[in-house]
C-alpha positions in Angstrom: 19.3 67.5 -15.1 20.1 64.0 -15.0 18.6 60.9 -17.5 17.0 57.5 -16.2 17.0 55.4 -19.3 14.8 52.6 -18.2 14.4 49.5 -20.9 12.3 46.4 -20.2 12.8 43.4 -22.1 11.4 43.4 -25.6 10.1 40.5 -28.2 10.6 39.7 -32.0 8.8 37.4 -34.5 9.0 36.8 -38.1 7.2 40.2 -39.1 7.8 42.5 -36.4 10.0 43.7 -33.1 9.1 45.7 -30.2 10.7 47.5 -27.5 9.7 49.2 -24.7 10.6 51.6 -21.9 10.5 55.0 -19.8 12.4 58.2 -20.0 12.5 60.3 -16.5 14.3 62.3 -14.7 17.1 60.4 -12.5 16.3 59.7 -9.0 19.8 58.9 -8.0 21.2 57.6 -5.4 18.3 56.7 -4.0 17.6 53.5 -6.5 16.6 50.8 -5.5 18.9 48.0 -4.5 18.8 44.5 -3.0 21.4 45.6 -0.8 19.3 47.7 1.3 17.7 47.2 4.6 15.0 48.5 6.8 14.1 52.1 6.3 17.2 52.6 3.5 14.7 50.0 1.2 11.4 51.3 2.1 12.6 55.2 1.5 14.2 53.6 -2.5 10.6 52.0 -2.7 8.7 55.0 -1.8 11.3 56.9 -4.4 10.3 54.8 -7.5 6.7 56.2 -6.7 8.5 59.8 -7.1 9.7 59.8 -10.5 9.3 62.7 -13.5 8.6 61.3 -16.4 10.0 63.4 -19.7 7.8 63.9 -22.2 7.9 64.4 -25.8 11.9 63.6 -25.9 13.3 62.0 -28.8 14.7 57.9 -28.1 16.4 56.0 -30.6 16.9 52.5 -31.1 19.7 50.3 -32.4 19.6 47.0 -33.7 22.3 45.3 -35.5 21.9 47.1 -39.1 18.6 49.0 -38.2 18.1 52.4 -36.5 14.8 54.0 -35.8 13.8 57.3 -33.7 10.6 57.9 -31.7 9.7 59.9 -28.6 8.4 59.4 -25.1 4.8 59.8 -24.3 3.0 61.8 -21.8 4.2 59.5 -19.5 7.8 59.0 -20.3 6.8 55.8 -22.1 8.1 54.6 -25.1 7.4 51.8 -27.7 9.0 50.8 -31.0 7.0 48.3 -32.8 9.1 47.7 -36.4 9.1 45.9 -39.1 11.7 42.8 -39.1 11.9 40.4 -41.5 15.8 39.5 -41.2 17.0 36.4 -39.9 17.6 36.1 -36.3 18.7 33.1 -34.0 16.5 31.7 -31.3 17.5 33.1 -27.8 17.9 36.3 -26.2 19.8 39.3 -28.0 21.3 42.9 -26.9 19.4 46.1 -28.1 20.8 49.6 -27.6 18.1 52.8 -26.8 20.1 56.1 -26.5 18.9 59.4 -26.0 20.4 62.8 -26.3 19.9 66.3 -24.7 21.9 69.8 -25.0 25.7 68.3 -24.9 24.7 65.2 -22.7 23.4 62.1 -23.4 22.6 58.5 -22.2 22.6 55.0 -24.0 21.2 51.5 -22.2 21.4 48.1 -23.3 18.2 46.1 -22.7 17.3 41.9 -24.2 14.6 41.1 -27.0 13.4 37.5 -26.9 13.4 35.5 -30.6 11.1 32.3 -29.1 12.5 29.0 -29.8 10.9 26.6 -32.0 8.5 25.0 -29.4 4.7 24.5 -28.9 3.9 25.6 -25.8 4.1 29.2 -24.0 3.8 30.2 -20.1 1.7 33.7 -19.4 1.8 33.9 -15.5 0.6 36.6 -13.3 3.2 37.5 -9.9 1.6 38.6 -6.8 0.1 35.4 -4.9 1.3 33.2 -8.3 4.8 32.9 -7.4 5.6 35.9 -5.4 4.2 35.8 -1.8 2.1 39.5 -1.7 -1.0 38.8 0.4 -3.1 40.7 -1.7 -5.9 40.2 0.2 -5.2 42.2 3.1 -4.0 46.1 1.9 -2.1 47.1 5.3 -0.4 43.9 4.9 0.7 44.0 1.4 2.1 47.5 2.1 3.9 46.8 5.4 5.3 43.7 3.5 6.3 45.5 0.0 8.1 48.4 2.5 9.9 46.0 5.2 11.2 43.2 3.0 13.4 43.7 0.3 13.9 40.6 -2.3 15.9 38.3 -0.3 13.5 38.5 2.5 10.3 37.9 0.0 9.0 34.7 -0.7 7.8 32.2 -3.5 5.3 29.4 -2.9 6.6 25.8 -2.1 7.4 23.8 -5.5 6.4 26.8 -7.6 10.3 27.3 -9.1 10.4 23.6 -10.0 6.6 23.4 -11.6 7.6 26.8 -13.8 11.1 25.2 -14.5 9.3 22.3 -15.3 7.2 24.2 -18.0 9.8 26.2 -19.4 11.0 22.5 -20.7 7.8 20.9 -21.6 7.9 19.2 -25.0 11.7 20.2 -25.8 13.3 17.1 -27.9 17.0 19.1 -26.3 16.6 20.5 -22.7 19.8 21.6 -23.1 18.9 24.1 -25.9 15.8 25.5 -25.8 13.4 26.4 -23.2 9.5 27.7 -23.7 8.6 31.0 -24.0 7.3 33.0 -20.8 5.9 36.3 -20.3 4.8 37.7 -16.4 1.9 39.7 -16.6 0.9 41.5 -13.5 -1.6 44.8 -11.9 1.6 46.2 -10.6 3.1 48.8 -12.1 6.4 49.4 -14.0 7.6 51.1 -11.0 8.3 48.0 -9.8 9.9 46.2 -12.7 13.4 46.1 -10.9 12.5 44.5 -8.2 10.2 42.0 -10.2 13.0 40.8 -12.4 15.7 40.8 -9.8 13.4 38.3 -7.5 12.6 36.1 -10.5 16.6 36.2 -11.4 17.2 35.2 -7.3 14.8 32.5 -7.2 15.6 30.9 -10.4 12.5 31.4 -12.2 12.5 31.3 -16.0 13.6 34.1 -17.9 10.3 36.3 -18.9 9.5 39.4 -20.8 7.5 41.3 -18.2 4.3 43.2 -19.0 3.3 45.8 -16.0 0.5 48.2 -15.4 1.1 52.0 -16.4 3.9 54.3 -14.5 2.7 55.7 -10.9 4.1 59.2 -10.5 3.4 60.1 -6.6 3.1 59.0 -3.2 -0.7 58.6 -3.5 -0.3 56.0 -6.1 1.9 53.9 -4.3 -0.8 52.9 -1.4 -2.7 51.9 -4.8 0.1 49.7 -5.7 -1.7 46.8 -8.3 -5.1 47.9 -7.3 -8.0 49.2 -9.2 -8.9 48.5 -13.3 -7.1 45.0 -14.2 -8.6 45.5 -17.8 -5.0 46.0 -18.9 -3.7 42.5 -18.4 -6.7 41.5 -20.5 -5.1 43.8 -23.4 -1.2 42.4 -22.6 -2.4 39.0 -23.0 -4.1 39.3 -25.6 -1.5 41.3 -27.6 1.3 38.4 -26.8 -1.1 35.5 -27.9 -2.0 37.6 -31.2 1.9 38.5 -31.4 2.7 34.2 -31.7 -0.6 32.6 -32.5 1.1 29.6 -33.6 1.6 28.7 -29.9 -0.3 27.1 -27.2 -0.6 28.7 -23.7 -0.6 27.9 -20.1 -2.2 30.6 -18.0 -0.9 30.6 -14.0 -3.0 33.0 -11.7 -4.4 33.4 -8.4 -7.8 33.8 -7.1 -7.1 36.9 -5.0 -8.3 39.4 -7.6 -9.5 39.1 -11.4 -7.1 36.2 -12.5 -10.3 33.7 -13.4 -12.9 36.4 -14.9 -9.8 37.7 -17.0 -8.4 34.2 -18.1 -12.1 32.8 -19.1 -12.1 36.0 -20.9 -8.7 35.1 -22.8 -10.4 31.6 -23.2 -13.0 32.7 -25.0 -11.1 34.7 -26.9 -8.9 32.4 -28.6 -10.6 29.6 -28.3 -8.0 27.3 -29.7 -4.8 28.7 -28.3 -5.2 27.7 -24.4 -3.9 24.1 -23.4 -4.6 24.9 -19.4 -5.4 27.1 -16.7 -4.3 27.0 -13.1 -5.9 29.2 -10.2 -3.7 29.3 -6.8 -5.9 28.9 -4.1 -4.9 32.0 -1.0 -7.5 31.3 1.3 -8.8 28.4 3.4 -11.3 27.6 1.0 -12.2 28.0 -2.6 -13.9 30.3 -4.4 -17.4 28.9 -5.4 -17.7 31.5 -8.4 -13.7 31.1 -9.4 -14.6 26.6 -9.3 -17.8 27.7 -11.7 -15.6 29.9 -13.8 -13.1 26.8 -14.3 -16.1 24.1 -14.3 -17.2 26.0 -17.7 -13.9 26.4 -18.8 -13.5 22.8 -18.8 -16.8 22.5 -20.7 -14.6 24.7 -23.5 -11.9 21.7 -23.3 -9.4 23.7 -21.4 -7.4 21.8 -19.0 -7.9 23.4 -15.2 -6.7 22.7 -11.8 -7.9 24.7 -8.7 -5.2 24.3 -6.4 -3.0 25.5 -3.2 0.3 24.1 -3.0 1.8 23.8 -6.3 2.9 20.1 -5.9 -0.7 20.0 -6.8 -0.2 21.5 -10.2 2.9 19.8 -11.2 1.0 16.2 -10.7 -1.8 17.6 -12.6 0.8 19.0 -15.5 2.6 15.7 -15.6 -0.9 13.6 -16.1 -2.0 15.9 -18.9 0.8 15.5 -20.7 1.7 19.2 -20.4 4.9 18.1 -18.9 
């Protein structure tokens, strides 16, 4: 049997690190890749649906002087949330997660994000944010997800320079530093891969991603960032405990539960959220998500309701937020 060491990117604060990932059963050579075309990409889509999580397996981590040992979940998942108090640079640095079984074993490097010193911080959802889905119509999400592989997908007009935009916002040296941002979506970790390699394409900032738990069959994949979306309420909520020093911006869509969830975050932490933006991906808004934002702006966070994202960046740049 062969290992799939899967690491996502991880986070660190004065106090505290954490690191995530899965342990399965390797899938190879059917992995995904943006090199594939036609059926080739929709049969290594299909695949990451296919997986065998390993359970109950023992993972270690390595960070500079510090070594610590857990093991997977039922799922394959893993998490190591540690004590850190040592001094660490602002930027992005190199973890090591190895794992050993019988006479074989495998070790993967994965990132871990030390913030720099900044004010502001981006949480932004994916499908029908930046990334073209059209989660409104099932079939078509599907066929979509199957036929096109990343450098056939999408992003909205304007939506790379208003996030580029943001990850700059208040910096005294653009040069230097960059805000923080995190992508929190419905889809799950499946699909991490292709989420980070369109982002990396498209030139969007640099994010620790946060997905929804591991599909294991077919059955799941026609489910694909469907159903309960309570989890992105936990995720956000977790990263704006994990640096409560920061203000956020919150980027969604109104295709889903983006507005219920974020007024939910808003009320929340009522001191943490500078603005909220809703894309608009229909002809015409969403009486209930313009009420949502009309209270949120009763709460004295900054809203804008919008569809092309030219929209957004005038309304950034006359709050101040950019």
């Amino acid at each position: 049997m062969k290992l799939d060491l899967k690491l996502y990117r991880g986070y660190v604060n004065n106090e505290e690190l954490v690191v995530f990932g899965h342990l399965f059963e390797s899938w190879a050579p059917d992995k995904y890749s943006v090199d594939k075309k036609g059926v080739k990409h929709a049969y290594s889509i299909l695949h990451k649906f296919r997986i065998k999580p390993l359970q109950n397996y023992e993972v270690r981590l390595k960070f500079r002087e510090m070594e610590v040992t857990t093991k997977t979940m039922d799922d394959g998942y893993f998490r190591f949330s540690v004590p850190f108090e040592e001094e660490l640079e602002p930027g992005w640095h190199e973890y090591e997660v190895s794992c050993r079984m019988f006479d074989f074993g495998i070790i993967e490097k994965g990132e871990l994000l030390k913030p720099y010193e900044s004010k502001l911080a981006i949480i932004s959802d994916i499908d029908d944010t930046f990334l073209i889905s059209h989660s409104n119509s099932f079939f078509k999400k599907l066929y979509v997800m199957l036929s096109k592989n990343i450098n056939k997908r999408k992003v909205f007009d304007d939506v790379v320079r208003h996030y580029q935009k943001l990850s700059l916002a208040g910096q005294d040296d653009n040069s230097k530093a960059s805000n923080s941002f995190f992508f929190v979506s419905s889809s799950e970790w499946n699909l991490y891969d292709f989420i980070s390699e369109f982002a990396h394409l498209h030139e969007l900032p640099k994010a620790v991603i946060k997905l929804k738990k591991i599909k294991t069959g077919l059955r799941d994949f026609v489910k694909s960032g469907r159903g309960d979306h309570d989890h992105k309420f936990i995720k956000i909520k977790d990263i704006i405990s994990f640096y409560p020093h920061l203000k956020y911006v919150l980027l969604g869509d109104d295709s889903q539960h983006d507005p219920y969830l974020y007024e939910r975050i808003c009320k929340t932490f009522p001191v943490n959220i500078r603005a909220v933006y809703i894309r608009q991906t229909s002809s015409k808004q969403n009486k209930k998500v313009k009420n949502v934002l009309s209270n949120l702006n009763d709460m004295g966070v900054s809203t804008c309701y919008f569809r092309d994202s030219d929209k957004a960046i005038n309304h950034s740049a006359e709050h101040g937020i950019i």
